[in-house]
SEBALO-97348 format. One record per residue (C-alpha): residue number from 1; x, y, z. Coordinates in steps of 0.2 Angstrom, whole numbers. Example, Ala and Ser with C-alpha at 12.3 -4.5 7.8 and 13.67 -1.06 7.14 Angstrom:
% residues 2
+-----+-------+-------+-------+
|  nr |  east | north |    up |
+-----+-------+-------+-------+
|   1 |    62 |   -22 |    39 |
|   2 |    68 |    -5 |    36 |
+-----+-------+-------+-------+
% end
This chain:
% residues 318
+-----+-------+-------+-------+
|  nr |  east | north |    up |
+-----+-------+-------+-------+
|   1 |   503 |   604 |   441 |
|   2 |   499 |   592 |   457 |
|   3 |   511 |   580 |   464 |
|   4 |   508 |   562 |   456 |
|   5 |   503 |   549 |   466 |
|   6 |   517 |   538 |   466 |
|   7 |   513 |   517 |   467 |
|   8 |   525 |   506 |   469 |
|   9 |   518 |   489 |   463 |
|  10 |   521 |   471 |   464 |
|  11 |   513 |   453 |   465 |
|  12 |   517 |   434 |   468 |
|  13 |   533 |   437 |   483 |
|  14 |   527 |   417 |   485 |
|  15 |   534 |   418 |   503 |
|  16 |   551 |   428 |   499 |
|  17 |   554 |   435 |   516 |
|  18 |   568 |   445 |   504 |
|  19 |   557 |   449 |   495 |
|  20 |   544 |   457 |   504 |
|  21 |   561 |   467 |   513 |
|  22 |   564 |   473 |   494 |
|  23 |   546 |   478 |   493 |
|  24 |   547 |   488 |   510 |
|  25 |   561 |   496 |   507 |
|  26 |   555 |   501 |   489 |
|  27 |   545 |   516 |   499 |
|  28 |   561 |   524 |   502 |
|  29 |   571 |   520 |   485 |
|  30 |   557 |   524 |   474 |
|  31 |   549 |   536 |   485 |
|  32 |   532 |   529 |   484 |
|  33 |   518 |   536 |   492 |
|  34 |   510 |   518 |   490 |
|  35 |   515 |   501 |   491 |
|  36 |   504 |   488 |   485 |
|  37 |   505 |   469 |   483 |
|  38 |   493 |   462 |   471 |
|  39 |   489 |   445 |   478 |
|  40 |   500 |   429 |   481 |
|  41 |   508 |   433 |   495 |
|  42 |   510 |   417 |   503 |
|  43 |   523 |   403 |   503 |
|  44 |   518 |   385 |   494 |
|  45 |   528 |   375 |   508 |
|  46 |   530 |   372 |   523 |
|  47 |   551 |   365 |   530 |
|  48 |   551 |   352 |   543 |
|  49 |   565 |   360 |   556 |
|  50 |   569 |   343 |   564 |
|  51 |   574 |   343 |   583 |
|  52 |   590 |   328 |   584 |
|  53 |   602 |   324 |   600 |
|  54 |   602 |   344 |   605 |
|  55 |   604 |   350 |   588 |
|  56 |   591 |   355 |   575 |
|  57 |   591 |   350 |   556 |
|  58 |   585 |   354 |   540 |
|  59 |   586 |   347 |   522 |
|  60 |   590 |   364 |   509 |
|  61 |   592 |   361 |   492 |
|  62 |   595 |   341 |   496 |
|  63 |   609 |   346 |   508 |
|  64 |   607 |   341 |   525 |
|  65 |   610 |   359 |   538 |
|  66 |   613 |   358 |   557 |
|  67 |   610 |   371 |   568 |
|  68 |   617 |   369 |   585 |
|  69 |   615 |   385 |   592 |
|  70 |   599 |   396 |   595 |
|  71 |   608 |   410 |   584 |
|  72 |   614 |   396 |   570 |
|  73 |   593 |   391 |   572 |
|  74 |   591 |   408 |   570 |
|  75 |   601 |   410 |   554 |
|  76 |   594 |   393 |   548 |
|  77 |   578 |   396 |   549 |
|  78 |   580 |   414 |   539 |
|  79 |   588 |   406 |   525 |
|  80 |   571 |   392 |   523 |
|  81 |   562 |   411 |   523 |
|  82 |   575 |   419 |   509 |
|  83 |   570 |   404 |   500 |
|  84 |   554 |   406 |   501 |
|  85 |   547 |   390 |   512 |
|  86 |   540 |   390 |   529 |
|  87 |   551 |   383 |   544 |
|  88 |   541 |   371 |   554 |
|  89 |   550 |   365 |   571 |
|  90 |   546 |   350 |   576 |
|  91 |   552 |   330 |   575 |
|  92 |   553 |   318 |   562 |
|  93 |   543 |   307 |   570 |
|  94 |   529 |   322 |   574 |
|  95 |   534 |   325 |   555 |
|  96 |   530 |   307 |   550 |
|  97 |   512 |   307 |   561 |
|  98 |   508 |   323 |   552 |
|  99 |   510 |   316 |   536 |
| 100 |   500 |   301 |   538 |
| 101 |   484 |   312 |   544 |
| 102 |   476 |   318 |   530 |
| 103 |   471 |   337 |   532 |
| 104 |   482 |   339 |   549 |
| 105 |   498 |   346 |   538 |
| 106 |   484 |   357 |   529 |
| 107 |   478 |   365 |   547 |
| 108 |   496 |   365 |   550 |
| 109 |   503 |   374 |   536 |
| 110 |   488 |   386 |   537 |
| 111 |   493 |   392 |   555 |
| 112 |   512 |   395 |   552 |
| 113 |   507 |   406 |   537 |
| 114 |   498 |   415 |   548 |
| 115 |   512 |   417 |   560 |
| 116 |   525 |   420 |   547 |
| 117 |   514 |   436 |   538 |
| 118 |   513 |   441 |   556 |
| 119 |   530 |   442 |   556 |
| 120 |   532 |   451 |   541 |
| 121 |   520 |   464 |   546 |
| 122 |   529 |   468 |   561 |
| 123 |   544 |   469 |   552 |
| 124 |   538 |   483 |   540 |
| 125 |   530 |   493 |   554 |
| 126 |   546 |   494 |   561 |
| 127 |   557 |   499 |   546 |
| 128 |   541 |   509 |   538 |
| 129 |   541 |   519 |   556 |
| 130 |   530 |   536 |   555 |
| 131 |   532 |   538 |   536 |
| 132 |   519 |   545 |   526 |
| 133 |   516 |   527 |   517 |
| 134 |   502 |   518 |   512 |
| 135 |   504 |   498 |   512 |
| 136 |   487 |   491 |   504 |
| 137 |   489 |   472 |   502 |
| 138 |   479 |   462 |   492 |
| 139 |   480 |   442 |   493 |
| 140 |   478 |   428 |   477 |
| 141 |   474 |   412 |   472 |
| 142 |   488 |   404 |   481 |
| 143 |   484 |   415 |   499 |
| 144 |   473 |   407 |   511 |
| 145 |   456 |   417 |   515 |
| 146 |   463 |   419 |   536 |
| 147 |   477 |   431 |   531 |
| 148 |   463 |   442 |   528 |
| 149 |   458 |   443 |   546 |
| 150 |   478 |   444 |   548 |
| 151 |   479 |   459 |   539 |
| 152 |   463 |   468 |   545 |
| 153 |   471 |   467 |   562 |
| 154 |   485 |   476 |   558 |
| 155 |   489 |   494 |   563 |
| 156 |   499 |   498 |   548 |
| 157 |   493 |   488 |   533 |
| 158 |   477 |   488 |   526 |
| 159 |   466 |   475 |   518 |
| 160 |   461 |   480 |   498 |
| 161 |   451 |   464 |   496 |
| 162 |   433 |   469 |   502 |
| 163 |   431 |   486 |   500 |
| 164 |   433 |   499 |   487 |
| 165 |   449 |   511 |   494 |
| 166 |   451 |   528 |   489 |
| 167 |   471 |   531 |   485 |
| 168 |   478 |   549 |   482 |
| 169 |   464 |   563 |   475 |
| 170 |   451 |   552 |   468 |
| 171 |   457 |   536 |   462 |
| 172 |   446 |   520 |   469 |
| 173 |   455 |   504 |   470 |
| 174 |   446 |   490 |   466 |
| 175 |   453 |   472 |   468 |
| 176 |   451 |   454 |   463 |
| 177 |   461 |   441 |   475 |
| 178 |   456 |   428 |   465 |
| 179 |   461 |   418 |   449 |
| 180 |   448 |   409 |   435 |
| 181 |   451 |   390 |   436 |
| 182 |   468 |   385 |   437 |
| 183 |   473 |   365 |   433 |
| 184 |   481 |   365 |   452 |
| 185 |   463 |   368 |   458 |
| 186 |   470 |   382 |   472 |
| 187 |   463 |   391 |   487 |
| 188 |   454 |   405 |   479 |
| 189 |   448 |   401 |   461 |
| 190 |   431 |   408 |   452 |
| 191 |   421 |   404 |   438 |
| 192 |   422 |   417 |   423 |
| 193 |   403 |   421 |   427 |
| 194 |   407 |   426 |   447 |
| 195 |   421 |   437 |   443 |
| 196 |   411 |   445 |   430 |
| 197 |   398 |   448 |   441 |
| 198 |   410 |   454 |   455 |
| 199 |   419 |   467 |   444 |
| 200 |   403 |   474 |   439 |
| 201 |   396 |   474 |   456 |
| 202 |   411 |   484 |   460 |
| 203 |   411 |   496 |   446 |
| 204 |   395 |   499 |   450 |
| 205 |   401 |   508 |   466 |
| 206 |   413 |   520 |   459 |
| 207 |   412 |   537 |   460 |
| 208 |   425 |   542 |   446 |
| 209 |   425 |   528 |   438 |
| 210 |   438 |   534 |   425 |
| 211 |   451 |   538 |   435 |
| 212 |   449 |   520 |   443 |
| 213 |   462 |   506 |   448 |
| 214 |   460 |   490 |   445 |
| 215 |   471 |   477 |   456 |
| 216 |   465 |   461 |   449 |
| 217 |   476 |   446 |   451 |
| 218 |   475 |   437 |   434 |
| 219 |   479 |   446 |   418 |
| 220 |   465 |   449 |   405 |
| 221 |   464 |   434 |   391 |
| 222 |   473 |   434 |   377 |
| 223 |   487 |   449 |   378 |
| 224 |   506 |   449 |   381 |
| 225 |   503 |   446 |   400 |
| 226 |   494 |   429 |   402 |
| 227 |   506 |   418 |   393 |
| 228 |   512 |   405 |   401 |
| 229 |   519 |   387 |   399 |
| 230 |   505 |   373 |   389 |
| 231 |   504 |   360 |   403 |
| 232 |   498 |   341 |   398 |
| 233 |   485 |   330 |   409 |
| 234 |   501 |   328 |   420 |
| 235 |   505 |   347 |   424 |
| 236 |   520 |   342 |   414 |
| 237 |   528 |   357 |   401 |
| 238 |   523 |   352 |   385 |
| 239 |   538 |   358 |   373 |
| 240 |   539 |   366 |   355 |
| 241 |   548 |   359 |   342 |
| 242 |   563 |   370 |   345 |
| 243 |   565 |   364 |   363 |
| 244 |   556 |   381 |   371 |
| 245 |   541 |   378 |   382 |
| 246 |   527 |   381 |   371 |
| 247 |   515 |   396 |   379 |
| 248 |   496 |   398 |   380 |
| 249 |   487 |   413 |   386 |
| 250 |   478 |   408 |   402 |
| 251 |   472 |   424 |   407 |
| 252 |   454 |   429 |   411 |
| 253 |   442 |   432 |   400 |
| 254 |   429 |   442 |   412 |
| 255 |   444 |   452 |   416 |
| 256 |   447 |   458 |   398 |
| 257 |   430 |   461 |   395 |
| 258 |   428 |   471 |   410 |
| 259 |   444 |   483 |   407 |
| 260 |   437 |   487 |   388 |
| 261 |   419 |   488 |   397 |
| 262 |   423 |   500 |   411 |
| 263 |   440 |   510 |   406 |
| 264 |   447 |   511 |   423 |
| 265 |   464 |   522 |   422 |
| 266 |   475 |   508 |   427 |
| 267 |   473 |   488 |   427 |
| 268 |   489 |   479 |   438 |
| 269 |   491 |   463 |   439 |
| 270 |   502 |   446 |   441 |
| 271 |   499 |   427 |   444 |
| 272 |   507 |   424 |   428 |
| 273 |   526 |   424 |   431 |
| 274 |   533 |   423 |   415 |
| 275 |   522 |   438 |   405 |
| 276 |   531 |   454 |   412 |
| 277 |   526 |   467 |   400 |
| 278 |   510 |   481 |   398 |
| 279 |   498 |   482 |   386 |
| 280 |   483 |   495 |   383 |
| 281 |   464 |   495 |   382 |
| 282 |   459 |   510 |   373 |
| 283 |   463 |   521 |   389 |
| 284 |   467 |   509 |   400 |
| 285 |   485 |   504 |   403 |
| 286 |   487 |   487 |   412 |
| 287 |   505 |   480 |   419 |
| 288 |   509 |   462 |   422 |
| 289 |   528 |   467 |   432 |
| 290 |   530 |   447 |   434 |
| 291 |   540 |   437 |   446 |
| 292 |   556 |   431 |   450 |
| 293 |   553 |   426 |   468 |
| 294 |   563 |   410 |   466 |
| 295 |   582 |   419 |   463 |
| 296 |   575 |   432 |   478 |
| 297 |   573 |   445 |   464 |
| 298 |   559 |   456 |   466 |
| 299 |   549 |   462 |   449 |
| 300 |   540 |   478 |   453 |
| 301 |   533 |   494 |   444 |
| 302 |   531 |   512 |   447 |
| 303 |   517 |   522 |   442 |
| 304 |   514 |   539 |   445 |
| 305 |   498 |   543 |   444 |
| 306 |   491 |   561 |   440 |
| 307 |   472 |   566 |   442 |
| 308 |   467 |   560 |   426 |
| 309 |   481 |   553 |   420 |
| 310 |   496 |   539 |   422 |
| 311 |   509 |   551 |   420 |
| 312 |   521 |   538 |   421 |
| 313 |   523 |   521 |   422 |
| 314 |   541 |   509 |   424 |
| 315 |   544 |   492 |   426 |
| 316 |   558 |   487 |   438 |
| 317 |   571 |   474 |   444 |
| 318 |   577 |   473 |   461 |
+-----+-------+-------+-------+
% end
């Protein structure tokens, strides 16, 4: 019997600088031949890092930081990254000015994200060195379409949005970095029509079809993976009478349709942090591994893949 494939997969690191180390490092611990990131990859924040009398200062967790060294910067700034927000140097008055521009933070933020995923690439060509592993990223709802070009430029990673990748023997990796309508109206969002139309269009270019990966950021409708918190007009939780969040599947439904319509081997997933868990489609095995990005916990799985068969698939915590 061949060697599996082995994938190790994961979604929604939300700008976790520890994190994405877990992810690196997971081609060693789990002996992947794969790492793949389905989507979200992106921080929602951006820190002000304020210059002050020779020092610098930041606000974490309400608590006012000083940094009054280039290597106590340093150590400041890694910690705004651990807990996944971008640093941003500059002064409260440059900070105010910003503010008060409407679309100027937007440009602002949009530039540092780029800067920040450069960074982390340069990082995991560095601890990935010549090792036989494949790191396929795929960006999400929250990513901003210029990390694409970031990515594509890079000598180690490769780009799964745009093309239809061949990973191990023969299975094609298809992949959706986008969502369906979400109620914070994000960066990449479709219609249930246009990703029905772009998941066919894709099918349509396989080759073995039945051994195919789907990487498609949202969950398929109505399952064990697309439950999430019942927001109100708000965006505020809407509790249940026992004082638990009361959930609502949110998933897409052109994604389900188009796992019971073209059986690929595997469908992985995320965007919905809360529904860790698998479910099935007939043949079709599909894994939400969820997030935990905010305690710097990284939610993963590992799937070995044979030929024609997930030989094995686990969820794990890291």
């Amino acid at each position: 019997m061949a060697r599996p494939t082995r994938i190790f997969f994961a979604a929604d690191l939300h700008g976790s600088a520890i994190c994405w180390r877990k992810f690196i490092n997971a081609a060693k611990v789990y002996e992947a031949d794969v790492l793949l990131i389905g989507g979200d990859i992106a921080a929602k924040t951006l820190t002000p890092v304020y210059h002050e009398n020779g020092s610098w200062i930041a606000i974490v967790e309400g608590e006012r930081h000083r940094a009054s060294s280039p290597e106590e910067l340093e150590r400041l700034e890694n910690r705004l990254r651990d807990g996944a927000t971008v640093p941003f140097r500059t002064t409260e008055r440059e900070w105010q000015e910003l503010l008060a521009q409407p679309g100027q933070l937007d440009l602002v933020f949009e530039r540092r994200a780029g800067e920040e995923l450069r960074r982390w690439l340069d990082w995991a060509r560095g601890r990935l060195g010549t090792a036989p592993v494949r790191l396929l990223l795929g960006l999400g709802n929250d990513d901003l379409t210029s990390m694409e070009s970031v990515i594509a430029a890079d000598d180690r990673a490769e780009l799964t949005d745009n093309e239809v990748l061949t990973v191990g023997e023969r299975h094609e990796l298809v992949t959706l970095a986008y969502s369906n309508p979400t109620p914070w109206k994000t960066h990449r969002e479709l219609s249930e029509e246009e990703i029905a139309r772009r998941l066919d269009a894709a099918a349509a270019r396989l080759d073995w079809p039945d051994a195919a990966i789907f990487n498609l950021h949202v969950p398929p409708f109505g399952t064990p993976l697309d439950l999430a918190p019942r927001l109100d007009e708000r965006l505020t939780r809407v509790m249940a009478p026992g004082g638990e969040p009361e959930m609502v599947h949110v998933g897409s439904t052109a994604v389900r349709a188009a796992l019971e319509r073209h059986h690929p081997l595997l469908g992985l997933h995320g965007h919905i942090h809360e529904s860790r868990g698998t479910t099935t489609f007939g043949r079709t095995l599909s894994m939400n591994c969820g997030s935990a990005y905010t305690e710097g916990t990284l939610l993963g799985a590992v799937v070995d893949l044979g030929r024609d068969a997930v030989r094995s698939a686990v969820l794990t915590t890291g």
